[in-house]
C-alpha positions as CSV (number, residue, x, y, z in Angstrom):
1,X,-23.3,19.9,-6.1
2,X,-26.0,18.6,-8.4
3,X,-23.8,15.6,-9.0
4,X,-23.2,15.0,-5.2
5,X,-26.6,14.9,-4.4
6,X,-27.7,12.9,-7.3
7,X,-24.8,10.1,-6.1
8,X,-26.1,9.7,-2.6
9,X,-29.7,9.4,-3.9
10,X,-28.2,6.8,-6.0
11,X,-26.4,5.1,-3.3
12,X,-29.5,5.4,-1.0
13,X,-31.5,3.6,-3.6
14,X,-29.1,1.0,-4.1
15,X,-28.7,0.0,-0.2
16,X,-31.2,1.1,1.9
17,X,-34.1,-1.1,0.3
18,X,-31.8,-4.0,0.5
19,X,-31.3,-3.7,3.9
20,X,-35.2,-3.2,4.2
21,X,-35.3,-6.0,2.6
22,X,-33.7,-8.1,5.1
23,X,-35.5,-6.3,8.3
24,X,-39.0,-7.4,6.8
25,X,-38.2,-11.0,6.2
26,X,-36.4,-11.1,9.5
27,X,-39.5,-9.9,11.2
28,X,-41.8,-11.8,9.4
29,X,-39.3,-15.4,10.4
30,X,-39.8,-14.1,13.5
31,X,-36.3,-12.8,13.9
32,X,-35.1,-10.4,16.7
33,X,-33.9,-7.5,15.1
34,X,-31.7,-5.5,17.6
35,X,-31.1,-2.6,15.4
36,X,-32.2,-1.4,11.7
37,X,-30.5,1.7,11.1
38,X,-31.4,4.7,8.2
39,X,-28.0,5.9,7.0
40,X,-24.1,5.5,7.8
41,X,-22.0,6.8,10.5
42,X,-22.6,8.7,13.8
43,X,-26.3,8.2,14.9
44,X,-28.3,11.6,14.5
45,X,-31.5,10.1,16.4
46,X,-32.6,7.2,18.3
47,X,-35.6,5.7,19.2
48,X,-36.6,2.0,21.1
49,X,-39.5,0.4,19.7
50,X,-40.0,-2.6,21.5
51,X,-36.8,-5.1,21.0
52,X,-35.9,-2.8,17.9
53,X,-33.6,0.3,18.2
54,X,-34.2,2.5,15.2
55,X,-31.7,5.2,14.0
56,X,-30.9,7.8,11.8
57,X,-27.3,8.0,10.9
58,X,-25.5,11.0,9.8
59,X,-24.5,9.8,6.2
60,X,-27.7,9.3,4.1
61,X,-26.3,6.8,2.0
62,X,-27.8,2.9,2.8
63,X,-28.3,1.4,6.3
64,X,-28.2,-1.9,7.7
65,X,-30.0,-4.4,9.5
66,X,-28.6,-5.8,12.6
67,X,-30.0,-9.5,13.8
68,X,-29.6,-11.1,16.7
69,X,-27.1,-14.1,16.6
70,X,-26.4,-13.2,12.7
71,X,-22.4,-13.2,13.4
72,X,-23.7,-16.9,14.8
73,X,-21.4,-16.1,17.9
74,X,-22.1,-18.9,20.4
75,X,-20.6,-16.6,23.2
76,X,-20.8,-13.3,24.7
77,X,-18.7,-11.2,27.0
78,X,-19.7,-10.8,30.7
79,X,-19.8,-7.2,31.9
80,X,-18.8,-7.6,35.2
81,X,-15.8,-10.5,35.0
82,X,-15.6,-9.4,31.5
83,X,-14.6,-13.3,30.5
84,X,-16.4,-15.0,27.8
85,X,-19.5,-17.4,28.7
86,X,-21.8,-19.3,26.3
87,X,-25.1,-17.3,25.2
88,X,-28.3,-18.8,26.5
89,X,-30.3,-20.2,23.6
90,X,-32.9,-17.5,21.6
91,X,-35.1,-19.5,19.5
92,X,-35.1,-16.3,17.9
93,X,-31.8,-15.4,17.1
94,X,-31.0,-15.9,13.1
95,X,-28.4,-18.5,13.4
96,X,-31.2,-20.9,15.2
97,X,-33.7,-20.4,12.4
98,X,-34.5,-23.3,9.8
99,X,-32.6,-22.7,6.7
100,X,-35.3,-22.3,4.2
101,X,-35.9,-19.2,6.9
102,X,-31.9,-18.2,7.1
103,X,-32.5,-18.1,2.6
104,X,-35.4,-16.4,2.4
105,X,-34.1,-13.5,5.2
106,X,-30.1,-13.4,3.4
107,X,-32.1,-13.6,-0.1
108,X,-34.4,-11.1,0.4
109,X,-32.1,-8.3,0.1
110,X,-31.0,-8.8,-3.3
111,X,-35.1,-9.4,-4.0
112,X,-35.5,-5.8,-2.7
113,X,-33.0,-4.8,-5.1
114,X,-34.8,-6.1,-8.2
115,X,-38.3,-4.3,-6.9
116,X,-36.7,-1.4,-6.6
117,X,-35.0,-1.3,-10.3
118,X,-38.4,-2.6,-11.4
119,X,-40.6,0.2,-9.6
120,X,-37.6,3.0,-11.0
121,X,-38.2,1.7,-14.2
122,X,-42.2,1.5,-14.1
123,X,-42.3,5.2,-13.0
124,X,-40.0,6.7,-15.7
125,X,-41.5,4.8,-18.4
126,X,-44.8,5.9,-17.4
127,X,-44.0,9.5,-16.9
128,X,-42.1,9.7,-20.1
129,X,-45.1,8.0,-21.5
130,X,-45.6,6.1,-25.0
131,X,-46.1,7.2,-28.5
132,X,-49.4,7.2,-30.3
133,X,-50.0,7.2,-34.1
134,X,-52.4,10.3,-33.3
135,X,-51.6,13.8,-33.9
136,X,-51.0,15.9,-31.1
137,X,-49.8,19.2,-32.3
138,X,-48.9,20.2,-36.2
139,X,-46.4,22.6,-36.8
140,X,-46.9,26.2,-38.5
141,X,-45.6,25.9,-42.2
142,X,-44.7,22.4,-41.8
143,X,-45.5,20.0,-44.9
144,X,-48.5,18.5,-42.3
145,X,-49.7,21.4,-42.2
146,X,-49.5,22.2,-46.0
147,X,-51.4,18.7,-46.9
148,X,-54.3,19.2,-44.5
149,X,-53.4,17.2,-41.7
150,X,-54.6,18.3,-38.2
151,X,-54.3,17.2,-34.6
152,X,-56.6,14.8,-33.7
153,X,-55.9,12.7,-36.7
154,X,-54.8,9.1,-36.7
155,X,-52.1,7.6,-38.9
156,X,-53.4,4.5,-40.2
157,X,-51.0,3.8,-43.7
158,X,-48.5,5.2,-45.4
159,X,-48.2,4.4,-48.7
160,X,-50.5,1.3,-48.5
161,X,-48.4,0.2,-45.5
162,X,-50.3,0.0,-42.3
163,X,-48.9,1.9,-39.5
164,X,-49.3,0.5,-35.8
165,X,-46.4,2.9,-34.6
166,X,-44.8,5.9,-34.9
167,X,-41.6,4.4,-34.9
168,X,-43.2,3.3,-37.9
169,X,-43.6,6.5,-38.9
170,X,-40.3,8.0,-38.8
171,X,-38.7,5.3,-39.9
172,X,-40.6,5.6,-43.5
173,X,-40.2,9.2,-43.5
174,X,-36.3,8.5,-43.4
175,X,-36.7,6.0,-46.0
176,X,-38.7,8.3,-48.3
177,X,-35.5,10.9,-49.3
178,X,-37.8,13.6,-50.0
179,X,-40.2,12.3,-52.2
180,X,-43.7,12.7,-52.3
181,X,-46.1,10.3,-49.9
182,X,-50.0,9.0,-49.2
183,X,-50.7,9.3,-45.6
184,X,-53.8,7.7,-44.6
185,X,-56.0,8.9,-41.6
186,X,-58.7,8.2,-39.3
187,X,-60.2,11.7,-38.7
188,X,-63.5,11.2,-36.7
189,X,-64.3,8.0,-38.2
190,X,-63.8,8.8,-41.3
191,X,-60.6,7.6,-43.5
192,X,-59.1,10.1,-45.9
193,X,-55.9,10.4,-47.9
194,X,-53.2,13.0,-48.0
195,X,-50.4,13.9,-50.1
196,X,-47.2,15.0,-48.0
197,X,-43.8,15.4,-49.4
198,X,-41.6,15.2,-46.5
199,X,-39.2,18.2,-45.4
200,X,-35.2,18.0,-44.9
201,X,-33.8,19.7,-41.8
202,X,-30.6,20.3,-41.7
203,X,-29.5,21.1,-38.4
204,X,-30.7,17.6,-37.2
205,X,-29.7,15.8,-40.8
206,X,-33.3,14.2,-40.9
207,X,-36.7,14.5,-42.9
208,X,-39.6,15.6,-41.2
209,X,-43.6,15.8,-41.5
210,X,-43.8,18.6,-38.9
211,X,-46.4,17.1,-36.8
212,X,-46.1,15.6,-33.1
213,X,-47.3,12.6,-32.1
214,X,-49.3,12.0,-28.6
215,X,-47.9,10.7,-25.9
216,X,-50.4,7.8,-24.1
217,X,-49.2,7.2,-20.0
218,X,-51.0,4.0,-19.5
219,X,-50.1,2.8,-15.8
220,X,-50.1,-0.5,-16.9
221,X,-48.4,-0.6,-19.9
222,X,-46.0,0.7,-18.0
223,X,-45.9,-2.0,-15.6
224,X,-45.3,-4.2,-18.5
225,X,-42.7,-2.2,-20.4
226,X,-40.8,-2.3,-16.0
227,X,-41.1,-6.0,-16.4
228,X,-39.8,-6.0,-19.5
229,X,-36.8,-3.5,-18.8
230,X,-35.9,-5.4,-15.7
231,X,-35.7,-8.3,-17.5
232,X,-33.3,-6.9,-20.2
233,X,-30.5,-5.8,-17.1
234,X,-30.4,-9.1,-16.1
235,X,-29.4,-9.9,-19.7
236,X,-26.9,-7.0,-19.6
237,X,-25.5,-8.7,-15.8
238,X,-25.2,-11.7,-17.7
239,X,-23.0,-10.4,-20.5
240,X,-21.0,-8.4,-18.8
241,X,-20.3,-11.4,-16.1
242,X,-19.8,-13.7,-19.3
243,X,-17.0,-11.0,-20.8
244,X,-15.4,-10.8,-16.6
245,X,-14.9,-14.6,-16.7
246,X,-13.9,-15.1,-20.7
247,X,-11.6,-12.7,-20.1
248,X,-12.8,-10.2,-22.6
249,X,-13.0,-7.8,-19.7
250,X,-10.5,-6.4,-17.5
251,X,-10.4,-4.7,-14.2
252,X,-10.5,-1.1,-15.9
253,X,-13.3,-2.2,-17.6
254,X,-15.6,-1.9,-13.9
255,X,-16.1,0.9,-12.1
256,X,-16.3,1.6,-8.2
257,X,-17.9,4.4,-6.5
258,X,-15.6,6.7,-7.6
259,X,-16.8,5.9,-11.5
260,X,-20.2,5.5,-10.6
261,X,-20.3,9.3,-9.6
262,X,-18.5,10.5,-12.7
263,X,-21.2,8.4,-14.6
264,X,-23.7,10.0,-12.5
265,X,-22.5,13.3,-13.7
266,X,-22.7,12.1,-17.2
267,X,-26.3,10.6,-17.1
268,X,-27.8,13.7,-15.2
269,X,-27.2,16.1,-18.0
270,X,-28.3,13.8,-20.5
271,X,-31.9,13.6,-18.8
272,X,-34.2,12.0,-15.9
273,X,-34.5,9.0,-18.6
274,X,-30.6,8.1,-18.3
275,X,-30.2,8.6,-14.4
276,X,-32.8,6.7,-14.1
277,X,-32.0,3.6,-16.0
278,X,-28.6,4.0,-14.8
279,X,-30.0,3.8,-10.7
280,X,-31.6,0.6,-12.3
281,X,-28.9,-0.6,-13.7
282,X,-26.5,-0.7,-10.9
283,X,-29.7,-1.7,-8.3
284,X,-29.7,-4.8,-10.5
285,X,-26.3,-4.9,-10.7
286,X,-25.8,-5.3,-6.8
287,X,-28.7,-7.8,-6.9
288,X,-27.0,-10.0,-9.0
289,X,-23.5,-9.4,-7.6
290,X,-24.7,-9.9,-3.8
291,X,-25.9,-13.4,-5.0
292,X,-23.1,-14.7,-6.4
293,X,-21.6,-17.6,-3.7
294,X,-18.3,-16.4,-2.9
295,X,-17.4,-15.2,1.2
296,X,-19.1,-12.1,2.4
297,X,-21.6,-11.6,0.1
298,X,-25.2,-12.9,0.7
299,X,-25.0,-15.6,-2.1
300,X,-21.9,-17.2,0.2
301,X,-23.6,-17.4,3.1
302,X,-26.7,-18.6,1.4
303,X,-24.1,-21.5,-0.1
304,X,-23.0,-22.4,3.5
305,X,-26.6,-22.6,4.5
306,X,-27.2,-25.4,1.8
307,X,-24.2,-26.8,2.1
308,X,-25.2,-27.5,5.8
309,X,-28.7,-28.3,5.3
310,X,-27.8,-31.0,2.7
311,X,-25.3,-32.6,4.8
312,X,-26.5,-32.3,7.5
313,X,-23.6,-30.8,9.1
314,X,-23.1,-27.5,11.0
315,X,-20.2,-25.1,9.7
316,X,-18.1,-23.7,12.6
317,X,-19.0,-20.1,13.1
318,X,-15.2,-19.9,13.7
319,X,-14.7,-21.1,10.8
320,X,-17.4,-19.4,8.7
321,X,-16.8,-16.3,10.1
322,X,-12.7,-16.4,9.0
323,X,-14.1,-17.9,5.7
324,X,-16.4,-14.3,5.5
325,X,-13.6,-12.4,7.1
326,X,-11.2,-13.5,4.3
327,X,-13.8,-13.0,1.6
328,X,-14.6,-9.1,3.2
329,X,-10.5,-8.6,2.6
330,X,-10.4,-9.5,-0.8
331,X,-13.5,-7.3,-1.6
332,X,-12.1,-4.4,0.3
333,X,-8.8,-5.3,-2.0
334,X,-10.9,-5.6,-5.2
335,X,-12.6,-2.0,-3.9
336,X,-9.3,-0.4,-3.9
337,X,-8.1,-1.6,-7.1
338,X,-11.1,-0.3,-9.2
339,X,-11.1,2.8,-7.5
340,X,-7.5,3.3,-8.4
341,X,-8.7,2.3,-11.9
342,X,-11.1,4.8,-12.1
343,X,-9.1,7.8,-10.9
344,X,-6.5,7.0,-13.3
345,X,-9.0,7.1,-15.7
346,X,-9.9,10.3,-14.7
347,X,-6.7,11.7,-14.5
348,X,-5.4,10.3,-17.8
């Protein structure tokens, strides 16, 4: 059940803000939106807001923004005769926007995407906070304890090495094997020396001082480190795209939504820290994805756009929209496959 829910909050992340993304550039291009919907399925509840009908849907997993003249449909249906006639002209529809508009609307999904792995990232960094070299706590009996050293106290050298870190820290700790060090600390202003022979503890394999560092949750630090982290997933995209096209990835190697669970599963009882940088991973994994120019994704239709702009030539919606329809086919095709793949792996 826990996994369950933990998916469709996944899922929810991943869509729904992408589709937000496209209902506030639409409205701010001063496109009619006729519907932006909360959800999948059946609608739940209704409501008409001006031009705008919006809805809850019974499946809380994404949602999607509906624009007039999107389909770029020159003709409509008549109720009564039911034949089809030509649409009168809405300089508000999306296919008679200006293309730098028809971009920055089909674009701004993916954009929404990346702010949302970004803000995900932010918050978890800054509730998990970031190590000091200050003592928080000093455990009973430990060897910090045995050389004097109390909370409060700053590690500023160990062994004539300045410490900036506690990775620092640790890492010299390891290094020592058990022999005797010279911690020295900031206490109140006031630098002193201590002599700590580091402890072995054998259920974790490691040595240890015994003492805690504190844990500092800057906002803005955390900002940064979200930059920084976002940053680093496009690298991982870029790798793993890289490996698809060299070939030294296969089809097994991705996973659809039946994998993406199991990996929910995974991450959620590993800790918040790896759910979260998994939602991350796969919100900037659908960024990068929906850009890519190939039919049905955003990045195609952003390529027609270009294509046509630099031309100077329209593209047929006839022929756009079989060029998207094909495109929609081979990605419901590619769907199937990988989620073949991934109960196989499961099974096997």
């Amino acid at each position: 059940m826990k996994t369950a829910i933990l998916a469709v909050i996944m899922f929810l992340i991943m869509i729904f803000p992408h589709e937000l993304g496209h209902f506030i550039a639409a409205r701010k291009c001063n496109v009619q939106v006729n519907e932006f919907a909360f959800g999948m399925g059946p609608a739940i509840w209704k409501k008409q807001k001006g031009e705008t009908l919006y809805s809850i849907r019974l499946f809380p997993i994404g949602g999607f923004c509906s624009m007039e003249g999107e389909d770029g449909t020159e003709e409509e249906v008549d109720d009564e005769t039911g034949e089809a006639e030509p649409k009168e002209y809405n300089p508000r529809a999306f296919n008679n926007k200006k293309p730098w508009q028809k971009i920055i609307i089909l674009a701004a999904g993916s954009a929404m995407n990346v702010v949302s792995a970004f803000l995900i990232l932010t918050i978890l960094v800054t509730y998990l906070g970031f190590t000091t070299t200050v003592i928080d706590k000093v455990m009973e009996g430990s060897p910090a304890e045995a050389c004097g050293i109390m909370a409060g106290d700053k590690i500023v050298s160990i062994d004539g090495t300045d410490i900036t870190a506690w990775d620092q820290v640790s890492q010299i700790i390891q290094k020592s094997a058990g022999n005797e060090m010279t911690f020295g600390v900031d206490r109140d202003g006031q630098t002193m020396e201590f002599s700590l022979t580091p402890e072995f503890e054998e259920e974790r394999g490691v040595y240890i001082m015994g003492a805690q560092c504190k844990v500092n949750h800057n906002f803005f630090k955390g900002i940064r480190s979200g930059a920084v982290g976002t940053v680093r997933l496009f690298g991982v995209m870029y790798d793993s795209l890289k490996m698809l096209i060299s070939g030294g990835a296969t089809i097994s190697d991705i996973s659809g939504p039946v994998g993406i669970v199991q990996m929910v599963g995974e991450t959620s009882n590993e800790g918040l820290w790896s759910y979260g940088f998994l939602v991350a991973l796969i919100c900037v994994n659908l960024a990068v994805i929906n850009m890519l120019p190939l039919p049905a994704l955003d990045g195609g239709r952003i390529l027609i756009v270009l294509v046509c702009w630099i031309t100077g030539k329209a593209v047929s919606p006839k022929i756009e929209g079989i060029i998207h329809a094909v495109g929609i086919v081979l990605l419901l095709g590619l769907t199937v496959l990988v989620t073949f793949s991934d109960i196989r792996k499961l099974v096997g």
